[in-house]
DOBA-730937 format. One record per residue (C-alpha): x negated, y negated, z negated; residue in one letter. Coordinates in Angstrom, 3 decimals. Last residue first. Example, Ala and Ser with C-alpha at 12.3 -4.5 7.8 and 13.67 -1.06 7.14 Angstrom:
2
[[-13.670, 1.060, -7.140], 's']
[[-12.300, 4.500, -7.800], 'a']
END
This chain:
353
[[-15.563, -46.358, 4.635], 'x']
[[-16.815, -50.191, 4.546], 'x']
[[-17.162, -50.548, 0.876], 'x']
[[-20.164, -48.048, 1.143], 'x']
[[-21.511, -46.872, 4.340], 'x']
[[-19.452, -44.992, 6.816], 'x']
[[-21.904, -43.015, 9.435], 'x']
[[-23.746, -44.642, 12.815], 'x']
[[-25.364, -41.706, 14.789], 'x']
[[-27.083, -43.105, 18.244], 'x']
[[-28.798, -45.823, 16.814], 'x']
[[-29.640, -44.244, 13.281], 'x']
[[-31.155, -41.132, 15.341], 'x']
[[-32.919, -39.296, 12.536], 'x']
[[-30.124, -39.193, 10.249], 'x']
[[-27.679, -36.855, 12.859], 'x']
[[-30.810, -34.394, 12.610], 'x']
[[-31.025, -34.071, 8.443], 'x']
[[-27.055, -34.358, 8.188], 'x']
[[-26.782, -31.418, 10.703], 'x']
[[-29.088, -29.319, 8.334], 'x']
[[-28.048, -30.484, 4.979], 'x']
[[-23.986, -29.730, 6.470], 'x']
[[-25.155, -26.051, 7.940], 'x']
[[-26.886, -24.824, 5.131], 'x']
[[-23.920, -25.892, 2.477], 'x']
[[-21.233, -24.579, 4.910], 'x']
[[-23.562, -21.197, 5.351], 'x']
[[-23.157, -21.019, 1.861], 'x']
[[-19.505, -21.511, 1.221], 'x']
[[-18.371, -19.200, 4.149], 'x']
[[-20.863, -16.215, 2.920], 'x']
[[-17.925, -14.018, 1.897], 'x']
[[-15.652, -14.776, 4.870], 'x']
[[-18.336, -14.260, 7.543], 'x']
[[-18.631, -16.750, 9.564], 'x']
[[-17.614, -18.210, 13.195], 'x']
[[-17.802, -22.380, 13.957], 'x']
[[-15.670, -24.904, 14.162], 'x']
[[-17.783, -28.489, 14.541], 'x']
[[-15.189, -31.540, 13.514], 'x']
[[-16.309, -35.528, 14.517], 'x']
[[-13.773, -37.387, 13.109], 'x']
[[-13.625, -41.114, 14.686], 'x']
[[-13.434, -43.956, 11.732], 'x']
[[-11.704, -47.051, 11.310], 'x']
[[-8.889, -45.395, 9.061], 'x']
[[-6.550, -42.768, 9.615], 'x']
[[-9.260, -41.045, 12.165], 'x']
[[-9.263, -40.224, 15.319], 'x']
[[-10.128, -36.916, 15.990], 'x']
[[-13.032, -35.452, 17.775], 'x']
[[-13.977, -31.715, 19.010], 'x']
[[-16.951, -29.417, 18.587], 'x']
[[-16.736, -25.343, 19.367], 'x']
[[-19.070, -23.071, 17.700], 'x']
[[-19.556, -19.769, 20.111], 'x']
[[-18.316, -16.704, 20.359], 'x']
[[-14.954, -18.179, 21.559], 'x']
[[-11.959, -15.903, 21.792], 'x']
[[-9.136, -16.398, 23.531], 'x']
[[-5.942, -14.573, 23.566], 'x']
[[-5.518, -13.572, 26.519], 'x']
[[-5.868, -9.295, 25.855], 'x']
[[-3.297, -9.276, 23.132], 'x']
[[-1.504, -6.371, 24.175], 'x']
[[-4.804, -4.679, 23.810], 'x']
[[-7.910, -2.905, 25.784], 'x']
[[-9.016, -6.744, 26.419], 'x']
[[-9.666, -6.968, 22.547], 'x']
[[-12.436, -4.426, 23.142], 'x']
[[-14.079, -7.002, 25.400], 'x']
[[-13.695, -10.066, 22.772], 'x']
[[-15.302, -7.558, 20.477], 'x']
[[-18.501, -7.187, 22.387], 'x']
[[-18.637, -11.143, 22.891], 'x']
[[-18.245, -11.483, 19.194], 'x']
[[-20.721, -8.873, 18.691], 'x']
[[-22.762, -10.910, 21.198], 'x']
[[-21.864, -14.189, 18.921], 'x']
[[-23.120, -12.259, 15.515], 'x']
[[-26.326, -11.478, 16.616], 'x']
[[-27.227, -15.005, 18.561], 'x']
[[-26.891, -16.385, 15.099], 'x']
[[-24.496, -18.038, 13.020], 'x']
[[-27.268, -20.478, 11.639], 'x']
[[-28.610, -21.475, 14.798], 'x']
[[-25.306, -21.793, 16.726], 'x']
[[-24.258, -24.396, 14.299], 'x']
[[-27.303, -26.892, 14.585], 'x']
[[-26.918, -26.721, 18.109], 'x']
[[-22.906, -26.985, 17.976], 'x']
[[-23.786, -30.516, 16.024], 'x']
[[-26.466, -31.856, 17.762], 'x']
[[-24.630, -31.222, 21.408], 'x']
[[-21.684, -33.002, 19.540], 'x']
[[-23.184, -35.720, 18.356], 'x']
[[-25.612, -36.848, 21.003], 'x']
[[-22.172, -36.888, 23.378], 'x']
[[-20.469, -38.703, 20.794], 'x']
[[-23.232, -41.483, 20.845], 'x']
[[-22.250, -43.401, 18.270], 'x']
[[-20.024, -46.896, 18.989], 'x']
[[-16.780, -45.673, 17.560], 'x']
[[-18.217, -45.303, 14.309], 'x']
[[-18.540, -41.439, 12.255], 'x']
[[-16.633, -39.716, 10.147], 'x']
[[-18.172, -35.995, 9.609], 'x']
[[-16.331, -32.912, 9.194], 'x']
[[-17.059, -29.036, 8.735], 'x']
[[-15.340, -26.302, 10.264], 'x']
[[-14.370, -22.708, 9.696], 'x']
[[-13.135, -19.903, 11.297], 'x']
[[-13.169, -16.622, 10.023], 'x']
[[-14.751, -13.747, 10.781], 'x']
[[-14.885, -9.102, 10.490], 'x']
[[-12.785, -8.960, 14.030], 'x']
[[-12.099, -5.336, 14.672], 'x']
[[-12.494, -4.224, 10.648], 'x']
[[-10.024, -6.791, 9.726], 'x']
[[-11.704, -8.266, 6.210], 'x']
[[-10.039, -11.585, 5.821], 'x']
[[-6.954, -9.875, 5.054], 'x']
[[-3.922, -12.089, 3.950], 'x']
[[-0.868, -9.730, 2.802], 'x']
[[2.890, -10.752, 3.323], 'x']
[[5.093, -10.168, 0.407], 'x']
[[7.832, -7.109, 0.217], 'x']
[[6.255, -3.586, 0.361], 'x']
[[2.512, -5.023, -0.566], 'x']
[[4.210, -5.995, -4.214], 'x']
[[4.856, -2.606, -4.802], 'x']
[[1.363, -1.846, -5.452], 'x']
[[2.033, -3.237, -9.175], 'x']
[[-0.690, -6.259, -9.550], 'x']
[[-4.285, -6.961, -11.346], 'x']
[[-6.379, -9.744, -11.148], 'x']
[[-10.143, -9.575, -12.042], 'x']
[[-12.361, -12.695, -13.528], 'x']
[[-15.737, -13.700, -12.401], 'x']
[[-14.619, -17.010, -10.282], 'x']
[[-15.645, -15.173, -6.916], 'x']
[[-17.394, -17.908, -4.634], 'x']
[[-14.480, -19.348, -2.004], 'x']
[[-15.655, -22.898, -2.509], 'x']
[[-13.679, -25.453, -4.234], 'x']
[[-13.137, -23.913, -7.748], 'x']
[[-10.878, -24.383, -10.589], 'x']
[[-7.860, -24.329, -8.539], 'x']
[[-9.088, -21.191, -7.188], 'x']
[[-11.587, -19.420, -5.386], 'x']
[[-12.590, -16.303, -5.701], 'x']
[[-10.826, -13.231, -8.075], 'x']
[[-12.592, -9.676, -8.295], 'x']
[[-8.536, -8.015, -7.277], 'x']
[[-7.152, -4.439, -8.981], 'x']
[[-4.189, -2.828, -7.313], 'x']
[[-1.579, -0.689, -9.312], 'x']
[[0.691, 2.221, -9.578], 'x']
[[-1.756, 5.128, -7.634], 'x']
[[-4.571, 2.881, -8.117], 'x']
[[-6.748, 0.969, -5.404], 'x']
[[-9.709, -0.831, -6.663], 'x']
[[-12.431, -3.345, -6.261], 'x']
[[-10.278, -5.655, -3.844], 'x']
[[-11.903, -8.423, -3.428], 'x']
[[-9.730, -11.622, -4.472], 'x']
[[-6.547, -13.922, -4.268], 'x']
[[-3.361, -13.916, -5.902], 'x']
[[-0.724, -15.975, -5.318], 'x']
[[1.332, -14.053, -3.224], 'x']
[[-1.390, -11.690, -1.716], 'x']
[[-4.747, -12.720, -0.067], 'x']
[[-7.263, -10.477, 0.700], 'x']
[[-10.717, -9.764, 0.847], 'x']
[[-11.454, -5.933, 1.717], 'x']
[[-13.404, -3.782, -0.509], 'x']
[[-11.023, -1.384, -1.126], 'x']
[[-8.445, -0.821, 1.021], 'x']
[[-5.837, -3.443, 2.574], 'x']
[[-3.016, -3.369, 4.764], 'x']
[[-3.834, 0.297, 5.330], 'x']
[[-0.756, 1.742, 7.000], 'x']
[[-0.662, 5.085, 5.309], 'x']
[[-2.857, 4.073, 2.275], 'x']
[[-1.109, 1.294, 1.535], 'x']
[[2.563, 3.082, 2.279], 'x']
[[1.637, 5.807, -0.053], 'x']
[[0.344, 2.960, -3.492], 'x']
[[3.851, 1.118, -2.203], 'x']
[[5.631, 3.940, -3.189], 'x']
[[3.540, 4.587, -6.140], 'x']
[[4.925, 1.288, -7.032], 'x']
[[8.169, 1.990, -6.194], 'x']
[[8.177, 4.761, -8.662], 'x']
[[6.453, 2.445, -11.248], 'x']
[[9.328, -0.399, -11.181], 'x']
[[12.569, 2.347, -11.287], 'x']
[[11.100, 3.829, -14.383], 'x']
[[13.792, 3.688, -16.725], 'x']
[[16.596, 4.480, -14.377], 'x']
[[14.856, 6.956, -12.405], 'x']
[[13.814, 8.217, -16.128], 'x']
[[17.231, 9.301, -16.645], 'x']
[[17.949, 10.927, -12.815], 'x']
[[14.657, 12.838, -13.249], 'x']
[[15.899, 14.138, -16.597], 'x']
[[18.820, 15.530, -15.009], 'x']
[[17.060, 17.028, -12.183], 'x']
[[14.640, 18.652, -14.574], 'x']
[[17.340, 20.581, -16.416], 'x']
[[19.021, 21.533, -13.499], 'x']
[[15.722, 22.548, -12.050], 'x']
[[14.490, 24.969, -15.560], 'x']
[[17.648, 26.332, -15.345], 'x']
[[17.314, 27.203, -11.988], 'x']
[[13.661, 28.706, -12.234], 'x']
[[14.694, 31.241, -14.396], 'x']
[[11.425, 32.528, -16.354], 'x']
[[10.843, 29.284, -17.850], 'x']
[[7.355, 28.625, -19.214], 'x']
[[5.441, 29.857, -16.418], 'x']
[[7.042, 28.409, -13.806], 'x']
[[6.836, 25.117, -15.356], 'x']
[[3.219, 25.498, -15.838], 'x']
[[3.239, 26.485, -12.075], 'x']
[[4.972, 23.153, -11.032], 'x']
[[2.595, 21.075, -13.407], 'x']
[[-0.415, 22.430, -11.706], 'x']
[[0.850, 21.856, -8.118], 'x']
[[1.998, 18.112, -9.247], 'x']
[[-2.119, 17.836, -10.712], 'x']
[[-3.198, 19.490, -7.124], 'x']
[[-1.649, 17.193, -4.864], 'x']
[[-2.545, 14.083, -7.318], 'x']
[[-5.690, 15.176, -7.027], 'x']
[[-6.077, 15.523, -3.443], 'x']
[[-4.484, 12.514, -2.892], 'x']
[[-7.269, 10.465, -4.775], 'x']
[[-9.961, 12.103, -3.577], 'x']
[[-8.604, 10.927, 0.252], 'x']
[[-8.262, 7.537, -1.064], 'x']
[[-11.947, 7.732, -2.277], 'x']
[[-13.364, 9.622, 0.920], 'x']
[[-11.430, 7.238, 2.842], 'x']
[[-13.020, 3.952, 1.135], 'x']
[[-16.371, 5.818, 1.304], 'x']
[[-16.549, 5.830, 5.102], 'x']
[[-19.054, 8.781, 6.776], 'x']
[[-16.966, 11.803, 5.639], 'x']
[[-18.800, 14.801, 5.079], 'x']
[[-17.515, 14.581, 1.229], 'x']
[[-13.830, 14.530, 2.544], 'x']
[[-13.540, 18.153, 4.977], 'x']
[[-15.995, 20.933, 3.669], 'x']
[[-17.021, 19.661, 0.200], 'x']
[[-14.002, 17.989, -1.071], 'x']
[[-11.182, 20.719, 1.066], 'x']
[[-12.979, 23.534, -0.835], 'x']
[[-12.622, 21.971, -3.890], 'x']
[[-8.875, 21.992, -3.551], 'x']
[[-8.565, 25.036, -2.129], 'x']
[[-10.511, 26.832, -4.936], 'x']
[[-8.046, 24.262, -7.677], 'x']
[[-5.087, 25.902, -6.211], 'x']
[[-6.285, 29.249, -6.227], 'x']
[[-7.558, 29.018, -9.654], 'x']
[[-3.832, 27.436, -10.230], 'x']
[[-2.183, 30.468, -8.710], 'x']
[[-4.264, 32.949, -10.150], 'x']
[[-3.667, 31.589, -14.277], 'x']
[[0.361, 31.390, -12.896], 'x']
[[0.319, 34.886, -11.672], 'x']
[[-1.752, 35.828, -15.276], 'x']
[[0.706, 33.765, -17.482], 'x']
[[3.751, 35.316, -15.532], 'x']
[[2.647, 38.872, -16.280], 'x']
[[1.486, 37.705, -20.297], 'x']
[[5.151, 36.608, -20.632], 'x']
[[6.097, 39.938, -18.811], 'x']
[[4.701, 42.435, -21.353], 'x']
[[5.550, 40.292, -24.549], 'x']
[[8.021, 42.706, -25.038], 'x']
[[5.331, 45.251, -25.764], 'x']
[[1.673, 44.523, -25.370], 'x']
[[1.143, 48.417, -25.551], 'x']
[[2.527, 49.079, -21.771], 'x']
[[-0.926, 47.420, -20.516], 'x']
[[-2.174, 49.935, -18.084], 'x']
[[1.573, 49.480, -16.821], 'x']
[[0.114, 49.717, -12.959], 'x']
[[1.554, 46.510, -12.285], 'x']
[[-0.406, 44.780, -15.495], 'x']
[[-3.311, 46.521, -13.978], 'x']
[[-2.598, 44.792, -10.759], 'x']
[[-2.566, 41.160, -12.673], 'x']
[[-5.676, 42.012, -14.571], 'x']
[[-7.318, 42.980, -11.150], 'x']
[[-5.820, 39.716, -9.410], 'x']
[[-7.426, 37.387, -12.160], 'x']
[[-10.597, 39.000, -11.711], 'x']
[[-10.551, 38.679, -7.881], 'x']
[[-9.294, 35.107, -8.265], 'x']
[[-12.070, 34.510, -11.072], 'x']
[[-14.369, 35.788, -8.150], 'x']
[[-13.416, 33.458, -5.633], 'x']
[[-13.617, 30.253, -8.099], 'x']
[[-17.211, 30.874, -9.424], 'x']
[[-18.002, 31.295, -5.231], 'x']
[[-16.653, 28.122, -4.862], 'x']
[[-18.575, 26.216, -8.177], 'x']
[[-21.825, 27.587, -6.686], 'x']
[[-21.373, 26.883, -3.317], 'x']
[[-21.397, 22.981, -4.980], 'x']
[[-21.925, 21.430, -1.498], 'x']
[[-21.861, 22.514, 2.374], 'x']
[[-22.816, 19.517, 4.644], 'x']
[[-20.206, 19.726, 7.336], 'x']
[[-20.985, 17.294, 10.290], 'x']
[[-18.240, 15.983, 11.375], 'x']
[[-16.420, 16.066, 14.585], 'x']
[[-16.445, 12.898, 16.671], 'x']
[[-13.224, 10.928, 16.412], 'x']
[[-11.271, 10.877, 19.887], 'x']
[[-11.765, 7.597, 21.930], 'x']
[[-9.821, 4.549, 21.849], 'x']
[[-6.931, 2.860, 23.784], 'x']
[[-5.055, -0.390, 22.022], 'x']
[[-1.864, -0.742, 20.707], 'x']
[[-2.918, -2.911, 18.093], 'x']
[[-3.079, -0.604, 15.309], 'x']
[[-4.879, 2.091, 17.401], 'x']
[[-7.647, -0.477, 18.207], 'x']
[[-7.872, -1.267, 14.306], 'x']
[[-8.285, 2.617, 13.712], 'x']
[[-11.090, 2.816, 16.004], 'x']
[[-13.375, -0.367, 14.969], 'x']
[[-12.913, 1.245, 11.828], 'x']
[[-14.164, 3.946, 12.522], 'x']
[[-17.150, 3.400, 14.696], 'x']
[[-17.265, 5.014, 17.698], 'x']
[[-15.590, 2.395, 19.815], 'x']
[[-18.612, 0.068, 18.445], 'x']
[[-20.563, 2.426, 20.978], 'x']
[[-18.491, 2.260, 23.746], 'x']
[[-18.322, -1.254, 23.772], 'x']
[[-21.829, -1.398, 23.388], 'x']
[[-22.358, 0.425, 26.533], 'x']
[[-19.881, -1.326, 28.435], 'x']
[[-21.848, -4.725, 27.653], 'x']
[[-25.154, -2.838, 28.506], 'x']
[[-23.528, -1.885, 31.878], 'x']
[[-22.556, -5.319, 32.757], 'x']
END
């Protein structure tokens, strides 16, 4: 019992595992602090003393050391304020990369984090070139409220887009890397754009496995904000379910079957993968789903069939990216055993199926 706990402590560590807990209302631990790796010290101190420069210029300027430059006196004032402001800008930025995103463990938040840095520091760029250029600010407002209100109009479909590109990385339907399923479309994600979302296909009509087809699909972000999103990738429970059936007579052995058939299965998936079932079937406890039922192990039922035949069905636990294989594996290897025991195991043959 205390090795369970233990490992249930331990996957409570991981990130993921974390931020899944918090989604379904369950309890997890605070996030270790990070180790700080400090990078490019170069590029920070280069930063530091073009502030110092840039506030020496702009103190001069105060001190009228440079009265000869005329009526162009206070152009050249803003242009230095605005010059510090954006070195300052891009010093903060860089210092929130090396000390608080790069020591981040998960690339998929390092990347969205990147991301929103930029666009923080691009909007705080384009604010100080507008300072710059107009030396009344309210002019310069009026005229970019009215503008804003045109290209509302025009550009109604990428706002909500970048909407949908906040709410994504808010509530994290998807990120990159997952496999999802959205409207129609259905893929890897490979990237996560501030207007758009980029899919590596699989499946299809063309295909009956779930192998990637080799083409990409792309789609506006605000799609997420009003279709329902598939995601085979939850970080708290990483499987599917899948199954695999065989018609067989009503006089086989359906005990031989099914204790050939979940033996088989539990091979290939692994005594690995059904203790980190187990492990997450114990985390799932911490929720407000605690009874639902989780079996780390492949289950086998029958079915009658529509015709003459009983279904024998083995579910079983897999990855969602190695579904098709371990299907492939698991139907040569059942066949193989079933075949050896002709009197026990009788299958359809030919006009008689």
């Amino acid at each position: 019992m205390d090795s369970k706990h233990a490992k249930v402590e331990e996957l409570k560590k991981d990130e993921d595992v974390r931020r899944a807990l918090e989604q379904t209302g369950g309890t997890s631990t605070s996030k270790p602090v990070p180790e700080i790796r400090p990078q490019h010290k170069l590029g920070i101190v280069t930063y530091f003393a073009l502030l110092i420069v840039g506030g020496g210029i702009y103190y001069l300027f105060r001190l009228r050391f440079f009265d000869f430059t005329g009526e162009y006196n206070a152009l050249l004032q803003r242009v230095t304020l605005g010059s510090i402001a954006i070195v300052l800008s891009l010093a903060v930025a860089k210092i929130v990369r090396v000390f608080l995103i790069e020591p981040l463990e998960n690339p998929v938040v390092r990347f969205n984090l990147n991301r929103v840095t930029n666009l923080f520091v691009g909007l705080g760029i384009f604010f100080i070139a507008l300072s710059i250029i107009f030396a009344n600010w309210y002019p310069a407002f009026v005229s970019l409220g009215l503008i804003s209100v045109v290209l509302g109009f025009a550009l109604q479909t990428p706002i909500t887009s970048f909407i949908g590109w906040i709410y994504i990385l808010v509530k994290m339907p998807y990120r990159v890397g997952d496999r999802i399923v959205i409207g129609e479309a259905a893929g890897d994600v490979i990237d996560v754009a501030y207007l758009d979302t980029t899919l590596w296909e699989f499946g299809g009509k063309h295909l009956s496995t779930d192998h990637p087809r080799g083409r990409i699909i792309k789609f506006p972000n605000s799609k997420v904000l009003n279709t329902a999103v598939f995601n085979y990738s939850w970080s708290l429970f990483p499987y599917i379910w899948n199954d695999i059936k065989f018609q067989i007579a009503y006089q086989s052995d359906l005990e031989f079957v099914a204790r050939v058939l979940r033996e088989v299965a539990e091979e290939e998936v692994g005594e690995a993968m059904m203790e980190r079932v187990r492990t997450y079937r114990e985390l799932l406890q911490q929720t407000p789903v605690d009874e639902l039922e989780v079996n780390e192990r492949p289950v086998v039922v029958f079915r009658v069939g529509d015709n003459t035949w009983i279904e024998a069905i083995v579910r079983y636990l897999v990855e969602p990216r190695r579904s098709g294989e371990v299907k492939t594996r698991l139907i040569k290897k059942m066949l193989s055993r079933l075949n050896q025991e002709p009197a026990k195991v009788m299958f359809p043959k030919s006009d008689l199926r």
